[in-house]
C-alpha positions in Angstrom: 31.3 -14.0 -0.8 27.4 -15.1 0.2 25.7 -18.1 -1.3 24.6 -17.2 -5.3 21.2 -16.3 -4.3 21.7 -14.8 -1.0 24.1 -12.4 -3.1 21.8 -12.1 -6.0 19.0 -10.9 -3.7 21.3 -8.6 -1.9 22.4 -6.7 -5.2 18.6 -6.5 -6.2 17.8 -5.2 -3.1 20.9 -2.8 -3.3 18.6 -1.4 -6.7 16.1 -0.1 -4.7 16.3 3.8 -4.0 17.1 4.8 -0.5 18.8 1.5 0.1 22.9 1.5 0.0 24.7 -1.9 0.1 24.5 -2.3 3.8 20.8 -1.9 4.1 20.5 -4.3 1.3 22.6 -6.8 2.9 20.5 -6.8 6.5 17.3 -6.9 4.2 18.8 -10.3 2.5 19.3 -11.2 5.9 16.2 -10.2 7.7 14.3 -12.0 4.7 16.4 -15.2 4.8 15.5 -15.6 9.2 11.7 -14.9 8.7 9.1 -18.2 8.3 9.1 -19.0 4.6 5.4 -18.1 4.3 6.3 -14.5 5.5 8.8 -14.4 3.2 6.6 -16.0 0.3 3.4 -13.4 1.5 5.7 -10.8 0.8 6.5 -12.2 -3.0 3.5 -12.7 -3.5 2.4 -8.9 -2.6 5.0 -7.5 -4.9 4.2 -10.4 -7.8 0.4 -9.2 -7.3 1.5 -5.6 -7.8 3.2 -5.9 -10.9 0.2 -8.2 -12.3 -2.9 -5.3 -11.4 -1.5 -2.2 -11.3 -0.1 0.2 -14.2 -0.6 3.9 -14.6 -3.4 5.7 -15.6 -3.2 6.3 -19.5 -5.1 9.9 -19.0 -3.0 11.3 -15.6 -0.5 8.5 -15.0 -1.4 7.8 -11.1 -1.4 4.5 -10.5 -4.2 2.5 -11.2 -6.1 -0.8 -11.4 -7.5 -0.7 -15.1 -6.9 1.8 -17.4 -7.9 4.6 -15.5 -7.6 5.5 -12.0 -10.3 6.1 -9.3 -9.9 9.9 -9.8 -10.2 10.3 -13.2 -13.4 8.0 -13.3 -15.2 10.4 -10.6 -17.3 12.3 -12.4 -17.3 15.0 -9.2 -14.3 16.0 -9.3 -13.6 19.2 -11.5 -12.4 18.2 -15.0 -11.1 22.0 -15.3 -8.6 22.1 -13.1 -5.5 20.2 -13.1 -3.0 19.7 -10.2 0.5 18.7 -11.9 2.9 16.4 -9.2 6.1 14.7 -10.0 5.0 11.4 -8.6 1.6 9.4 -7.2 2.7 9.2 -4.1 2.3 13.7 -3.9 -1.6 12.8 -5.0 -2.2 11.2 -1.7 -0.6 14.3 0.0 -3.0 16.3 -1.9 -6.0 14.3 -1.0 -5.4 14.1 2.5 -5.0 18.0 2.8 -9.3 17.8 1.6 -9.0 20.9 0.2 -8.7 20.2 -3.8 -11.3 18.8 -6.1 -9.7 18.7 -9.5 -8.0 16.2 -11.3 -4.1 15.5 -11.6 -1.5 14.8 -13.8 1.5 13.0 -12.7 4.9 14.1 -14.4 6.8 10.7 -13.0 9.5 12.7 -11.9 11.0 16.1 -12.0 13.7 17.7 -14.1 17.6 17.0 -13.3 20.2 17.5 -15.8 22.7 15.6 -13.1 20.4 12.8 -13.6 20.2 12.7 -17.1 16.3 13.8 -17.0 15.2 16.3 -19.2 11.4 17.1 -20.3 11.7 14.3 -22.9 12.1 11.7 -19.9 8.2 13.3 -18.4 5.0 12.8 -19.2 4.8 17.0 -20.3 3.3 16.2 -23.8 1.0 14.3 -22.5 0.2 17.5 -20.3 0.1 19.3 -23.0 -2.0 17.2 -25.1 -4.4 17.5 -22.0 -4.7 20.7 -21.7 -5.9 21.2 -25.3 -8.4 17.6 -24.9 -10.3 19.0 -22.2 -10.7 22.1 -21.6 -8.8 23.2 -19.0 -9.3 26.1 -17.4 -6.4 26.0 -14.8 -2.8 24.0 -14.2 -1.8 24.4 -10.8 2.1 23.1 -10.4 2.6 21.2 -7.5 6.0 20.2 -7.7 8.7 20.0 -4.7 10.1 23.1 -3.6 13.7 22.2 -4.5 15.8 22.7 -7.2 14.5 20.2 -9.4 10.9 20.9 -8.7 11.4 24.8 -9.1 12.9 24.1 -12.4 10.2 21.8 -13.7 7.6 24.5 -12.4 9.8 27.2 -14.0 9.6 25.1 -17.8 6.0 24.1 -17.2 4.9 27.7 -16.8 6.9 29.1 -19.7 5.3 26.1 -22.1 1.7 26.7 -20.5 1.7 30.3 -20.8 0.6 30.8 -24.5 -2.3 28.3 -23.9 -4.1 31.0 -22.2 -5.1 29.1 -19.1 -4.3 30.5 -15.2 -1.4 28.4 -14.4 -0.4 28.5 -10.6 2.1 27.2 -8.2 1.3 26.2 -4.7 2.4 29.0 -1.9 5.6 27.1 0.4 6.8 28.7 3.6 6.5 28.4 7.4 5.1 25.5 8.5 1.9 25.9 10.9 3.3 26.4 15.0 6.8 26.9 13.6 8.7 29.9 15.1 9.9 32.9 12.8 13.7 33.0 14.3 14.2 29.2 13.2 13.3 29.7 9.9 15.8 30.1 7.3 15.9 33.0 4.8 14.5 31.0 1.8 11.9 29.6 4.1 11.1 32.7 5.3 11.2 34.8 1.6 9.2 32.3 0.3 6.0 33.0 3.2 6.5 36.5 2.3 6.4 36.3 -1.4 3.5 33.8 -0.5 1.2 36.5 1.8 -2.5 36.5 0.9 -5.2 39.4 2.4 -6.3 38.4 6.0 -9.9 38.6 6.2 -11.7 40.7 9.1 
C-alpha cells in the first residue's frame, strides 16, 4: 500500500508495546514530515542506547557498564533487597526516598496467557543472590494485579525455606482518596494493610 520503507517502518513501529497499527501508521507519518536532522537525532538516540546500555549482571536494572549506579553505592544496604518486575518500578521506588536497599529486577512478571513462566525471569538469579550475599530481607514489589500477585505468591513460597523475612509492599487507598469510591479490593487490601497509629 505505502512505499517499502514507509511500510517497513510502520510494521516496526506496530512491534512496539502500547502501539496498535493505527498509532504506528501516524508515527511513520509524523516521522516522515519532521526535518531529517530531527528524524536522524532521534536514530541516533535509540542507535546510542542499544551501543551503552545493557542490564546489570548482579540486579538486571539497566546500566552503563556492567553494574548499575545502585549496586556500585556502597551506602545503600546490601541486606535488603527490593524485588520489581521491570527498571522502570526502581525509579518509582527511588522517587518515593524512603528505601535504601538494593534491587533485583525480575524483567517481567508471571502470565501463563503470555507464555511466561519462572523459567522466562531472572528468579534463579534471585536465588543465587540471596545465598551470595547475605541477605537478610526480600521485600516483593511486584504490581498489584494478577500477574504481580502470582509472582509474589511463587517468590514467597521459594524464599520461605531460606530463612530470610520476605515481605510484600502494603496497597490500598490512595492518599486524599475518599472511602465510598473505593472498590472492595481496594478497600480489603488497606484493611489487611493497617499498621498501629502512633500517639
Amino acid at each position: 500500500m505505502y512505499a517499502s520503507a514507509v511500510q517497513d517502518l510502520i510494521d516496526e513501529l506496530g512491534r512496539l508495546p502500547g502501539v496498535g497499527p493505527k498509532s504506528a501508521q501516524r508515527i511513520a507519518f509524523h516521522l516522515l514530515k519532521l526535518p531529517a536532522e530531527d528524524a536522524l537525532r532521534l536514530a541516533r538516540a535509540i542507535s546510542e542506547m542499544k551501543e551503552r546500555i545493557s542490564f546489570c549482571r548482579r540486579c538486571f536494572n539497566v546500566a552503563e557498564g556492567e553494574a548499575c549506579e545502585i549496586c556500585l553505592d556502597d551506602r545503600r544496604d546490601a541486606a535488603v533487597v527490593c524485588v520489581v518486575e521491570e527498571p522502570r518500578d526502581i525509579v518509582a521506588v527511588e522517587k518515593t526516598q524512603e528505601y535504601r536497599g538494593r534491587y533485583h529486577v525480575l524483567q517481567g512478571a508471571i502470565s501463563p496467557i503470555e507464555g511466561i513462566g519462572p523459567e522466562q525471569l531472572r528468579v534463579r538469579e534471585l536465588l543465587a543472590r540471596v545465598q551470595a550475599e547475605g541477605i537478610t530481607e526480600v521485600i516483593l514489589c511486584t504490581n498489584p494485579n494478577i500477574e504481580g500477585e502470582a509472582t509474589a505468591m511463587y517468590l514467597a513460597r521459594l524464599l520461605a525455606p531460606a530463612g530470610l523475612k520476605v515481605t510484600r509492599i502494603a496497597s490500598g487507598l490512595p492518599v486524599g482518596g475518599d472511602l465510598e469510591y473505593a472498590d472492595e479490593l481496594t478497600l480489603g487490601r488497606a484493611l489487611q494493610g493497617r499498621r498501629d497509629v502512633e500517639a
